[in-house]
NUZAPA-446874 format. One record per atom (N, C-alpha, C): x, y, z. Coordinates in steps of 0.001 Angstrom, whole numbers, plus 500000, padded with zeros to 6 digits. Layout:
NUZAPA-446874
XYZ/...
***
This chain:
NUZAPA-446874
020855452796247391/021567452039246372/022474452955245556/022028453929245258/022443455163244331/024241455778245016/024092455516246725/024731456041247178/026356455399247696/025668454168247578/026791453007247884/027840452764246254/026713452964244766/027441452851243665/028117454132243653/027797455268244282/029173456863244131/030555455416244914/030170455667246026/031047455560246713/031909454319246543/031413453138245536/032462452133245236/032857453151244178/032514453738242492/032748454378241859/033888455249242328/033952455937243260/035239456763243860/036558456097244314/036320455255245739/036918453939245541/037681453369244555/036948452898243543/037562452374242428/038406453458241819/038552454516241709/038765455873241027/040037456146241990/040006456191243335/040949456499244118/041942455575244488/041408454222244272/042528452938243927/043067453288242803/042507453213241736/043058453015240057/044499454388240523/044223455812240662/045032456648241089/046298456398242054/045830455835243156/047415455419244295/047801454354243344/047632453150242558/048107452539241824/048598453021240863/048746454222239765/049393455137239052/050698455528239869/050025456676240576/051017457291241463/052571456336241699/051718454861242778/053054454361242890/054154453602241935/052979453473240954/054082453226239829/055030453716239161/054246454996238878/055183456568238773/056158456438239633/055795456339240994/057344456388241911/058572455493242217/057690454041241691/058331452875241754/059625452840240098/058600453169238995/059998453961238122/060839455197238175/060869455752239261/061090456878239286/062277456769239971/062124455793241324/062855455484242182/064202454002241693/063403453080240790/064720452407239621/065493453076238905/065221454230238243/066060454933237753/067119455714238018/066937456331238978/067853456929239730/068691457719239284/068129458226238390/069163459286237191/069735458219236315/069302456960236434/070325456211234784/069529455805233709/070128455689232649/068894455543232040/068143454176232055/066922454391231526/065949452914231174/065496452736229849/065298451465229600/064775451475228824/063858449728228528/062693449813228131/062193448526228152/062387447647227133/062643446358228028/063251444984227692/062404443909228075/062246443033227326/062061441838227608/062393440720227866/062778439520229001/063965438740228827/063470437143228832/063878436259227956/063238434658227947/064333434315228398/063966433233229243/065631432338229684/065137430927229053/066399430331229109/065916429184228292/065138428138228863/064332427509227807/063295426435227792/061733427337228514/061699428506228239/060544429279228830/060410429663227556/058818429821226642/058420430024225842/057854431830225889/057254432379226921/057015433705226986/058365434885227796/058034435986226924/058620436894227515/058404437586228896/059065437813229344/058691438459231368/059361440081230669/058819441317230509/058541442514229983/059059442989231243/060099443841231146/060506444655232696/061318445970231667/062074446403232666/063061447491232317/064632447068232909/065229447476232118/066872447243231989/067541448422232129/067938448426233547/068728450133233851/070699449696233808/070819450930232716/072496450925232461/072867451359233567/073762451052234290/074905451300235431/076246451411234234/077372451751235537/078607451661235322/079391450649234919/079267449548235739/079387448304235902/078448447183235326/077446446969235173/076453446552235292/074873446766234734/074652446046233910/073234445946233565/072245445446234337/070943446355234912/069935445670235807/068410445455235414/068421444254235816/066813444126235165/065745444141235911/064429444646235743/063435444746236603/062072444329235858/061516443676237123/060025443185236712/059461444636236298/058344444637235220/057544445953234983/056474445818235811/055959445005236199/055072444952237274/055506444673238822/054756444932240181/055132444628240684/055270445541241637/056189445689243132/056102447112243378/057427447108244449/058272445647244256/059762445700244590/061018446772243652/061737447226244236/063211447944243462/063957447575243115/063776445851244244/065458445276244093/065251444659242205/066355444859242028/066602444180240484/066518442749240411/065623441813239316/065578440314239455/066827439518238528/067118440475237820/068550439937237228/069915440756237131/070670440846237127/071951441921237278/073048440983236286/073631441723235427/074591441404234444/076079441950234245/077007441784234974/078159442357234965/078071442909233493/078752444084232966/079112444436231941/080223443804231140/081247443578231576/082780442802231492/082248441617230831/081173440685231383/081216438901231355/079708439137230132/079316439731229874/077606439802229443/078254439824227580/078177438913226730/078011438622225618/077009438992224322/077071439548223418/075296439529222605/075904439042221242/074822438587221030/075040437864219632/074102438661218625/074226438622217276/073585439303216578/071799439120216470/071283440515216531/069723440486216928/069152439925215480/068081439632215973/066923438637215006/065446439319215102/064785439676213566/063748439985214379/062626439005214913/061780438832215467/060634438243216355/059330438115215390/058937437151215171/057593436698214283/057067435568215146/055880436148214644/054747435265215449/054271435595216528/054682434468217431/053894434581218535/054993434820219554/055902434789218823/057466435640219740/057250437274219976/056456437659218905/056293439145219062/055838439667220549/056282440694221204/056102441119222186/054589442643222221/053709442329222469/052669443897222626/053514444996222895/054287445134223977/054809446514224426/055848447095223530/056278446519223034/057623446398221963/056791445772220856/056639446588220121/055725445980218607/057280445441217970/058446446543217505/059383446152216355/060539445772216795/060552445035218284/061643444212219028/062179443538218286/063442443432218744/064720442682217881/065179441386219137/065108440291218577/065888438928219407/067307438998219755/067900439258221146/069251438666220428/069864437821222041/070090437045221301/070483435510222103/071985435951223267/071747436124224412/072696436665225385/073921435663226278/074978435712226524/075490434842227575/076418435429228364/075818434792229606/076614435358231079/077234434314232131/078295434428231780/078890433182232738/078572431771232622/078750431264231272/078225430270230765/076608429846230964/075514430752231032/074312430814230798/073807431531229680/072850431204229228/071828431782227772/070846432078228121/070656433470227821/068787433806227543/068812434645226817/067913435445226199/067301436144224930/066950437372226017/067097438604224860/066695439723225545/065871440167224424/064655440950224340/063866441590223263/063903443248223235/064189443807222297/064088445254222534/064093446577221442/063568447482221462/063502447941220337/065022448414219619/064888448197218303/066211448472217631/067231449543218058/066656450549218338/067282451920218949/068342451143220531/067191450607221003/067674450318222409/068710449320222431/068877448408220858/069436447660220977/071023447820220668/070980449145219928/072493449949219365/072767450162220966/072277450799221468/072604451454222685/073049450373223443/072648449200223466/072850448189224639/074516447688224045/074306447865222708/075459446836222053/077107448203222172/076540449252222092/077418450328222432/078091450090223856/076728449991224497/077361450152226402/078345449323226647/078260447599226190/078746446582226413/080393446684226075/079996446952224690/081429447034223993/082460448205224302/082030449064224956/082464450518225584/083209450057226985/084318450868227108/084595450695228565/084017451749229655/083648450684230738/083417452111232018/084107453131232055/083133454277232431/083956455363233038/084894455265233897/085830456075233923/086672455667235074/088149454735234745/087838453510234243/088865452300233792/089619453073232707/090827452961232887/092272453653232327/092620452072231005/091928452254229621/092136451780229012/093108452083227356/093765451346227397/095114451957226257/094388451480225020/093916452905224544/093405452763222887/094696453328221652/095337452270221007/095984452565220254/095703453174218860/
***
């Protein structure tokens, strides 16, 4: 009996570990040298947040489930067409665990709405990227 509880005990120990690991690699491998940072996104008439990460591109904002153990991105946001409206903070039962001091702010993309949640820092940064032009694009600043 003694010998069968090591050996689920390890088991369990050596699962819990390859489940680290690939998570480690599974963010490791979204990132790709750009940055991340965690987001939360409600689309409308959905009452909870779906908690992923939001990697800045050039072009493009990408969103990813935080769980899970796909790469491909579940939402993608042209930069050009992607809108933000001024952030709100979150009370109640809007509050997010992973993001304790997340900020609301109501998004639109190609005549669609959803809410993104994120910490204040992340949210200068997001509102910077947007309003910024890509690298590259030859824009006349007077």
């Amino acid at each position: 009996m003694l010998l069968s509880a090591e050996v689920l005990v390890g088991a369990l120990v050596v699962l819990l570990l390859l489940f680290l690991v690939l998570t480690f690699l599974r963010r490791r491998a979204i990132g790709r040298g750009k940055p991340l940072v965690l987001c939360a996104v409600r689309l409308p008439g959905e009452s909870r947040w779906k908690v992923g990460m939001a990697r800045y591109g050039t072009t493009r904002l990408d969103w990813f489930r935080l769980g899970g153990f796909t790469v491909r991105a579940r939402a993608q946001w042209a930069r050009a067409e992607l809108q933000l409206d001024t952030p709100h903070g979150l009370q109640g039962r809007e509050r997010i665990g992973l993001i304790p001091d997340a900020v609301g702010v109501a998004c639109r993309y190609r005549g669609r709405s959803f809410e993104v949640a994120l910490a204040p820092g992340a949210y200068t940064a997001l509102r910077a990227w947007v309003e910024s032009s890509p690298p590259g694009l030859n824009v006349n600043v007077a």
